[in-house]
N, CA and C of each residue as an Amber inpcrd file, in Angstrom:
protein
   438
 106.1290000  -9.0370000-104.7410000 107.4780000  -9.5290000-104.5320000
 107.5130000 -11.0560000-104.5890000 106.4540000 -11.8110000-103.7500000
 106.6330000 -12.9940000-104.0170000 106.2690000 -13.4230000-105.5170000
 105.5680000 -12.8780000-106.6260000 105.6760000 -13.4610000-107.4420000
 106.4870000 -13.1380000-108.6390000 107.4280000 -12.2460000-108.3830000
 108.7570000 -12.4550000-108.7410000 109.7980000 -13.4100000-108.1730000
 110.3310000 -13.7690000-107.1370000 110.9180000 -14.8210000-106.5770000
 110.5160000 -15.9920000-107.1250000 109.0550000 -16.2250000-107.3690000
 108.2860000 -17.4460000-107.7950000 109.1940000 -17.5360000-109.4590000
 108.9880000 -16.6160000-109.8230000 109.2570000 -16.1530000-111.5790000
 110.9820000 -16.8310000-111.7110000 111.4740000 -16.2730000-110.5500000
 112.9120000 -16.3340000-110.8590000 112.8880000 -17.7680000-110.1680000
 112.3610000 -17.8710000-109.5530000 113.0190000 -20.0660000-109.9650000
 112.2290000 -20.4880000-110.9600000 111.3340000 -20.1070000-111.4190000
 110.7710000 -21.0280000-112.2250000 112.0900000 -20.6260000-113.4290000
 112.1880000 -19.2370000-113.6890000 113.0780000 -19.1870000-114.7320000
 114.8180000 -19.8150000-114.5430000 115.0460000 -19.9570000-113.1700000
 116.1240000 -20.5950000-112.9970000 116.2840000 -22.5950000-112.9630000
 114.8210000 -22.9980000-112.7430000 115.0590000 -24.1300000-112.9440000
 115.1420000 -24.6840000-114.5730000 114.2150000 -23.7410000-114.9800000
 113.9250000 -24.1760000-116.9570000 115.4400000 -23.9640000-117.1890000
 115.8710000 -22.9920000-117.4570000 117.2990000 -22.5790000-117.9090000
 118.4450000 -24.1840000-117.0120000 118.4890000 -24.0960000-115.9550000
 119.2570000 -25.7340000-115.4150000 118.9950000 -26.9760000-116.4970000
 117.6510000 -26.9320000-116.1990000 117.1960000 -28.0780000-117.0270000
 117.3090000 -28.3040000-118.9020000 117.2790000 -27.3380000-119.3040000
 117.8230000 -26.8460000-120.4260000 119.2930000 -27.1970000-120.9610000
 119.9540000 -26.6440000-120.1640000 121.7370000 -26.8850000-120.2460000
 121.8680000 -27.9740000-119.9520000 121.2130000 -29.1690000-118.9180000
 122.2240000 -30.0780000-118.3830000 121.0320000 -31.2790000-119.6900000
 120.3360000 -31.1630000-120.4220000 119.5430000 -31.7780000-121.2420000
 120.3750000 -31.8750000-122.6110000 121.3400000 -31.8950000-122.8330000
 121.9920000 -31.9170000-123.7620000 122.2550000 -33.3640000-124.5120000
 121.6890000 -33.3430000-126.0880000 121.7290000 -34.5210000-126.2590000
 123.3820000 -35.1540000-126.8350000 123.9880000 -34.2350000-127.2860000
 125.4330000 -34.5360000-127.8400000 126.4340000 -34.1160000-126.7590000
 127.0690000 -34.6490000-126.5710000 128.4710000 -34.6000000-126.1210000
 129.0560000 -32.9590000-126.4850000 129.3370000 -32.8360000-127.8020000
 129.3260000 -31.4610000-127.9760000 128.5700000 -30.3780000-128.2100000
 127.1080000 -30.3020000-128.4540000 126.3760000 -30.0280000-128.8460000
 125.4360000 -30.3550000-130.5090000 124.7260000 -29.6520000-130.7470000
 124.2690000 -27.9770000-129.9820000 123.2490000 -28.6200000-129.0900000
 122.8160000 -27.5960000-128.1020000 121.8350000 -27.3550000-127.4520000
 120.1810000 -27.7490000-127.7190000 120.1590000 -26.4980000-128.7520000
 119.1060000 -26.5280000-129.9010000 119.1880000 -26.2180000-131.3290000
 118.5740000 -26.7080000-131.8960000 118.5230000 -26.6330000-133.3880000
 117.0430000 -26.7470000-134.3720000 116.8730000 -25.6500000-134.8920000
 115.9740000 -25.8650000-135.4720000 115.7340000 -26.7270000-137.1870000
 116.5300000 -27.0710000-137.4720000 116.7170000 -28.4690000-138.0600000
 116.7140000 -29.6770000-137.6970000 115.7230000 -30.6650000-137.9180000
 115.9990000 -31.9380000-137.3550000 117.3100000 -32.4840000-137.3670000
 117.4560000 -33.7410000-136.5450000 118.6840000 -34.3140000-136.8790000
 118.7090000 -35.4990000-138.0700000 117.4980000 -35.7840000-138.7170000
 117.8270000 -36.2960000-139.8650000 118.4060000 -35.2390000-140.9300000
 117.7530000 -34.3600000-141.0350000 118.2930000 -32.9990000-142.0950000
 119.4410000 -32.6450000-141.7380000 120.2090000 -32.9150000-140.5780000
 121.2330000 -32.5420000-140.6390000 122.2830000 -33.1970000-140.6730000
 122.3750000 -34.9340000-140.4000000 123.0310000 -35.6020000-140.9670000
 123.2120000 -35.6190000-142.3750000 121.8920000 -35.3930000-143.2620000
 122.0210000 -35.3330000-144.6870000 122.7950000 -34.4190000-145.1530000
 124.0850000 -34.8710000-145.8490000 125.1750000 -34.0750000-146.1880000
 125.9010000 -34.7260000-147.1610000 126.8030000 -33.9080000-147.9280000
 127.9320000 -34.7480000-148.4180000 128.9840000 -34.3850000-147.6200000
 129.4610000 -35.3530000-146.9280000 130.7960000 -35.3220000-145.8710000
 132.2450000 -35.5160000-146.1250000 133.5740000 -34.7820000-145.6280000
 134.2100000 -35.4580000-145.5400000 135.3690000 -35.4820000-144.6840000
 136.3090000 -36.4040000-144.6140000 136.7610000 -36.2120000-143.2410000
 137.7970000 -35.3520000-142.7740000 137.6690000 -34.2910000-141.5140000
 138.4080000 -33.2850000-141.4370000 139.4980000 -34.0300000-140.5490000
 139.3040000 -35.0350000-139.3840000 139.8590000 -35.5590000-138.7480000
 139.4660000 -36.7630000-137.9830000 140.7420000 -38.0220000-138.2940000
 140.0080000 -39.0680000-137.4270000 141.1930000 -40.1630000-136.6690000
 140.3990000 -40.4450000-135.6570000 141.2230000 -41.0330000-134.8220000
 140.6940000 -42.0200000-134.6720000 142.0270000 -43.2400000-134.7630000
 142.0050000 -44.7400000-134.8660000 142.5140000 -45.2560000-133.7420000
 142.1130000 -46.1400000-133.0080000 143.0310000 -46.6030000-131.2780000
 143.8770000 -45.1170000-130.8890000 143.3240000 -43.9590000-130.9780000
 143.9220000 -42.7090000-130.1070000 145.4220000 -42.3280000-131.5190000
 145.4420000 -42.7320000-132.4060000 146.4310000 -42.0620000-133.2960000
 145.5030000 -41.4470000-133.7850000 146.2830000 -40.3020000-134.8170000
 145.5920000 -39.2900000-135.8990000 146.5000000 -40.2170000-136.8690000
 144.7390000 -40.4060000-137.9580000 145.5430000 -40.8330000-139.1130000
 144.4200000 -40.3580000-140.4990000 144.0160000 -39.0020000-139.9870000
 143.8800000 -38.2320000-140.8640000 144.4770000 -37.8830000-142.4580000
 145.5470000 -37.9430000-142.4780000 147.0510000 -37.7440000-143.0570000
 146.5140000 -38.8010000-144.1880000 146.5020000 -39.8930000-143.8690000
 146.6100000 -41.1830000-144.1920000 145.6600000 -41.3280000-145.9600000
 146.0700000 -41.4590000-146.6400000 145.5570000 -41.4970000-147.9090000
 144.2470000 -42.2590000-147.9010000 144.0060000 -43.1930000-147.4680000
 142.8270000 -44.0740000-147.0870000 141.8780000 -43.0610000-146.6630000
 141.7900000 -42.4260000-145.4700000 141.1920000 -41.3040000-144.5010000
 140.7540000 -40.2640000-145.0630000 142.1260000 -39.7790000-145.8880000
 141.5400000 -38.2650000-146.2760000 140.9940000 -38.0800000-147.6800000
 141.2300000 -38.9200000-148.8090000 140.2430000 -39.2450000-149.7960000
 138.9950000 -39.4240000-149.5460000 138.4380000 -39.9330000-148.5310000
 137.3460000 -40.7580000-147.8050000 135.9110000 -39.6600000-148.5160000
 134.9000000 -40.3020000-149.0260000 133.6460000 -39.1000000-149.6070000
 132.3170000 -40.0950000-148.6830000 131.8620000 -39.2990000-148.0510000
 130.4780000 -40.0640000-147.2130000 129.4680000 -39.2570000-147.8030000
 128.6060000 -39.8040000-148.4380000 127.1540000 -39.0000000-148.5230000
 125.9230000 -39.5670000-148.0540000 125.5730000 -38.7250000-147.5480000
 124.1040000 -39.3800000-146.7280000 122.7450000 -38.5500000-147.2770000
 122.0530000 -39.1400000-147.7800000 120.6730000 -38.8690000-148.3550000
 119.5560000 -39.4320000-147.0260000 118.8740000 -38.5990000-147.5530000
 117.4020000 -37.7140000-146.6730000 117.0090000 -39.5880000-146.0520000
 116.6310000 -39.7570000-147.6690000 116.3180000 -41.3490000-147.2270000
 116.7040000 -42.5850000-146.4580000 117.9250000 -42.3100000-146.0020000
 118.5490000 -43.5890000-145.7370000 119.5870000 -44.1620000-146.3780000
 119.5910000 -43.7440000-147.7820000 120.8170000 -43.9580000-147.8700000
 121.8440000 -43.3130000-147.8640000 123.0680000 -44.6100000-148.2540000
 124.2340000 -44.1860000-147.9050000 125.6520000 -44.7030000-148.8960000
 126.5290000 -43.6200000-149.4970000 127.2550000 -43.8920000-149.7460000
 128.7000000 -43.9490000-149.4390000 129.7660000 -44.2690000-149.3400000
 130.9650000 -44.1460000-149.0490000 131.8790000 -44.1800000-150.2600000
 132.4440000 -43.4200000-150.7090000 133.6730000 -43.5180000-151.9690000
 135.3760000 -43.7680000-151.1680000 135.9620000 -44.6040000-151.5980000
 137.0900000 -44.8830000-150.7690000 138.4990000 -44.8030000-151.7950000
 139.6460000 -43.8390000-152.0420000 140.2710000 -44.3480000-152.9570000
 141.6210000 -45.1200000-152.4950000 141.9520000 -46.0060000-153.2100000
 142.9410000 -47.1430000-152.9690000 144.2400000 -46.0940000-153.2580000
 145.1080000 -45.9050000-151.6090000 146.1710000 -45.1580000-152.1910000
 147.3950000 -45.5080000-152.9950000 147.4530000 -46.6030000-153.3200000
 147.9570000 -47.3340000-154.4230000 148.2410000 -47.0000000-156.0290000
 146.7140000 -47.1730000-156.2420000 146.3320000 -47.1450000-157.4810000
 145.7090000 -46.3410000-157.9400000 145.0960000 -45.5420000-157.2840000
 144.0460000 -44.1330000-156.9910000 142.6380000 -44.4050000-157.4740000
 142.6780000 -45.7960000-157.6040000 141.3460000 -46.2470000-157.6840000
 140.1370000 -46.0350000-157.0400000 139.2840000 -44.9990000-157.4760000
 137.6090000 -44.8420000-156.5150000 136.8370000 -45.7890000-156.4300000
 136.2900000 -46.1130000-155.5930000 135.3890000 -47.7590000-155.1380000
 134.1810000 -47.4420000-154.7410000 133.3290000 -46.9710000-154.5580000
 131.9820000 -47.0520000-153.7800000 131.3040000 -48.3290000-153.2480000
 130.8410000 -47.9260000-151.3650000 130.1440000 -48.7820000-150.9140000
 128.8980000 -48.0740000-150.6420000 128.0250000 -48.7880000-150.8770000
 126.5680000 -48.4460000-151.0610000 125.6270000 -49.5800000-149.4440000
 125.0390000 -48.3350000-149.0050000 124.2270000 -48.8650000-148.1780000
 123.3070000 -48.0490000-147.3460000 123.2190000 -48.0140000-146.1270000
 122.2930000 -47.1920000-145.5510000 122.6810000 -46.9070000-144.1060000
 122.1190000 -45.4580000-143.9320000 122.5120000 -44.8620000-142.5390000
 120.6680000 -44.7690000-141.4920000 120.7280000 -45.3530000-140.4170000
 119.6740000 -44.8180000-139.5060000 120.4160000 -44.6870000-138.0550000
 119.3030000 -43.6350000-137.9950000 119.5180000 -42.4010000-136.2660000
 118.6370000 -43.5640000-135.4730000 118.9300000 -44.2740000-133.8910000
 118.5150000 -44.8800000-133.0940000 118.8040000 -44.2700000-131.6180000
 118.3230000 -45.0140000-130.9740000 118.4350000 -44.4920000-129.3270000
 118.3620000 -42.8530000-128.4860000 116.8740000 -42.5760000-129.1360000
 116.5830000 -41.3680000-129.0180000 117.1600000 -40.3270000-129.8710000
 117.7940000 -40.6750000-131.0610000 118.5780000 -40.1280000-132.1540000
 120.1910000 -39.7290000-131.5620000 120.8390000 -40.1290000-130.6590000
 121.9720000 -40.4370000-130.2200000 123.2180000 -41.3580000-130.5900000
 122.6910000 -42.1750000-131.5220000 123.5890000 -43.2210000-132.3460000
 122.9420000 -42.7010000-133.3450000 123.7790000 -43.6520000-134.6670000
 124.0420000 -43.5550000-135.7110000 124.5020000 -44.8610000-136.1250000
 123.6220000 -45.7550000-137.0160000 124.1390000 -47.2210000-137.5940000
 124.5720000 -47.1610000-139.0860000 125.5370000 -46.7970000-139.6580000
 126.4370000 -47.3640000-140.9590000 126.4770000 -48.6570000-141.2010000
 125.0320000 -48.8150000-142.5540000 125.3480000 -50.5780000-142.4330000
 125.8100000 -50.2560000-143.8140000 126.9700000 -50.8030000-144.8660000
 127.5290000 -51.1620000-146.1300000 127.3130000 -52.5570000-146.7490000
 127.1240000 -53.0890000-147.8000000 127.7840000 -53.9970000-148.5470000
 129.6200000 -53.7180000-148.5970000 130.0430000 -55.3000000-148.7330000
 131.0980000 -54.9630000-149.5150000 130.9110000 -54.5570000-151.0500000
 132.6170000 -54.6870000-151.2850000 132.7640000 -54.4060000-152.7360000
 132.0250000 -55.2390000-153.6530000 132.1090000 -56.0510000-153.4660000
 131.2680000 -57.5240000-154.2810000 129.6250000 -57.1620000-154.1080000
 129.3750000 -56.6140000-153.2180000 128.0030000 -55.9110000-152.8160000
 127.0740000 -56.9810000-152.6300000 127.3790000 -57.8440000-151.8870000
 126.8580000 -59.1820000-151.3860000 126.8150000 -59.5090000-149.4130000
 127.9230000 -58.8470000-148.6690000 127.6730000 -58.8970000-147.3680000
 127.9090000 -57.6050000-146.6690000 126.4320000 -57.7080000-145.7500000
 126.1690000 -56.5420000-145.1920000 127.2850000 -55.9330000-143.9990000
 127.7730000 -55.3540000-143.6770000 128.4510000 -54.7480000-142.1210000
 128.2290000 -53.2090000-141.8460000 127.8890000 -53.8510000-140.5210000
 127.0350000 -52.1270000-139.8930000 128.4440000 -52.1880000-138.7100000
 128.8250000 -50.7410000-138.3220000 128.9240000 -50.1070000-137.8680000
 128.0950000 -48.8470000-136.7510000 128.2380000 -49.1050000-136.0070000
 127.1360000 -47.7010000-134.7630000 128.2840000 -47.3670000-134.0920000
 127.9960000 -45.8680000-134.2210000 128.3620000 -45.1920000-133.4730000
 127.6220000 -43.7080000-132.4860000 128.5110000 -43.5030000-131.4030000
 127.6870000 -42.4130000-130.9710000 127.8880000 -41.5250000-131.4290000
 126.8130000 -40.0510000-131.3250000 126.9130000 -38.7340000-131.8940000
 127.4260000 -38.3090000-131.0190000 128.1240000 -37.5040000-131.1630000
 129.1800000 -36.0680000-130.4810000 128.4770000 -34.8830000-130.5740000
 128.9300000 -34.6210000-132.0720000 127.9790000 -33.2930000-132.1440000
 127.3790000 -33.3860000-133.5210000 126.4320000 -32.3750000-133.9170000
 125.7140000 -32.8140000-134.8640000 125.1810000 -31.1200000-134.9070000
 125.8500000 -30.3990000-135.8840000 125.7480000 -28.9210000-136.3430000
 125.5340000 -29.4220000-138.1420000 125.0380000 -28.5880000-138.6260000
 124.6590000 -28.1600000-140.0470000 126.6230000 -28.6340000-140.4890000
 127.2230000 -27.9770000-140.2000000 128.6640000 -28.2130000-140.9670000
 129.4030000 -28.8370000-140.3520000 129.2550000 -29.5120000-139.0900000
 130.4540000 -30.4990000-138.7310000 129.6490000 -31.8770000-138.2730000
 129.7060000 -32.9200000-138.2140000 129.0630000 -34.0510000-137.5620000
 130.5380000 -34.8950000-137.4310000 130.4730000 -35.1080000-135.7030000
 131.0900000 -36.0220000-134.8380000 131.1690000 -37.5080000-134.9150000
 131.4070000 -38.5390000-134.8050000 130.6870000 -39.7810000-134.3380000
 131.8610000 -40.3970000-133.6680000 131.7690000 -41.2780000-132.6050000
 132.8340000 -42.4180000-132.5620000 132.2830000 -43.4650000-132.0350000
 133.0050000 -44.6630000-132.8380000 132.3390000 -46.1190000-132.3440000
 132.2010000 -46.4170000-130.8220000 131.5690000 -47.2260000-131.3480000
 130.9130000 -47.5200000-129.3890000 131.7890000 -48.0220000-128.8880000
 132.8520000 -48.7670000-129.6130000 133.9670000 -49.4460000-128.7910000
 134.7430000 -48.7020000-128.4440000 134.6020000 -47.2980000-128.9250000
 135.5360000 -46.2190000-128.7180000 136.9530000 -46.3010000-129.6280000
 137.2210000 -47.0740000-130.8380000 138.0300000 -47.5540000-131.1450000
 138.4160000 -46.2520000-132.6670000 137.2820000 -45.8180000-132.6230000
 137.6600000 -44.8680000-134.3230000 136.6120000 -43.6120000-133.9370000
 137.5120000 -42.6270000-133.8420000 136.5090000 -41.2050000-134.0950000
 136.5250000 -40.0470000-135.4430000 135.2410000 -40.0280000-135.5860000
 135.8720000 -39.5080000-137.0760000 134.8770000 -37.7090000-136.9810000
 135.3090000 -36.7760000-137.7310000 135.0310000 -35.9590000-137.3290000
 134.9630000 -35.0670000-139.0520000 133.5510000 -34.8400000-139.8220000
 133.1560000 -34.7860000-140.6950000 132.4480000 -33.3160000-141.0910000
 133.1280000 -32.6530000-142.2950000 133.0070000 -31.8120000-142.4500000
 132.3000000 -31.3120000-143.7810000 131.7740000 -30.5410000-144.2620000
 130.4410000 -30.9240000-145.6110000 131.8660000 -30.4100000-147.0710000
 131.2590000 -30.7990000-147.9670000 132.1780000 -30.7230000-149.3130000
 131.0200000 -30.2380000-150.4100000 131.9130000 -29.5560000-151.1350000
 130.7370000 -29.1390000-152.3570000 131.0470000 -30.7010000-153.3730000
């Protein structure tokens, strides 16, 4: 008897420790894909929020093409809702702070000055990836595209 009782905390503390170990905000839990393999995607955006508006809608937003390769890099296609002009910014994505952020550094258009962006991970599943800036100022919420 006692070494069942023993059994059942040990199995009740692993299982606590388990759940409250969560590295995303939304999950998952576990995954047997790394989280570099699973950032690597072609993304795009299902929904995103700017200072607390949805501006999803927004021609800028929902054109938006992110692809992220195995390596590091990184592209962004942006079209001008204007002119319907496609633009690509070219640069690179790395996982930091125990793989909990996420740094988006780009060239501009001229492809001469660098700007990074970090944000935190939310969630990070095979088909959806989360992020929002650390300032809390833009959340964008990314969904894979053939």
């Amino acid at each position: 008897m006692k070494n069942i009782v023993q059994l059942f905390i040990v199995i009740l503390v692993v299982s606590v420790a388990v759940s409250s170990c969560r590295k995303y905000e939304e999950g998952p839990n576990v995954s047997l894909r790394t989280k570099k393999a699973r950032v690597t995607n072609n993304w795009r955006i299902e929904s995103a929020t700017v200072d607390g508006t949805e501006v999803s809608l927004d021609p800028l937003w929902a054109k938006q093409k992110h692809y992220m390769y195995r390596d590091g890099k990184y592209i962004i296609t942006i079209v001008n809702p204007i002119t319907l002009e496609a633009r690509n910014l070219q640069g690179t994505w790395t996982l930091y702070d125990h793989d909990t952020k996420i740094a988006l550094t780009t060239k501009n258009f001229s492809g001469n000055i660098d700007s990074t962006n970090e944000f935190n991970i939310l969630k990070l599943y095979n088909k959806q990836f989360w992020i929002r800036k650390i300032d809390n100022s833009v959340e964008l919420h990314f969904t894979p595209f053939e």
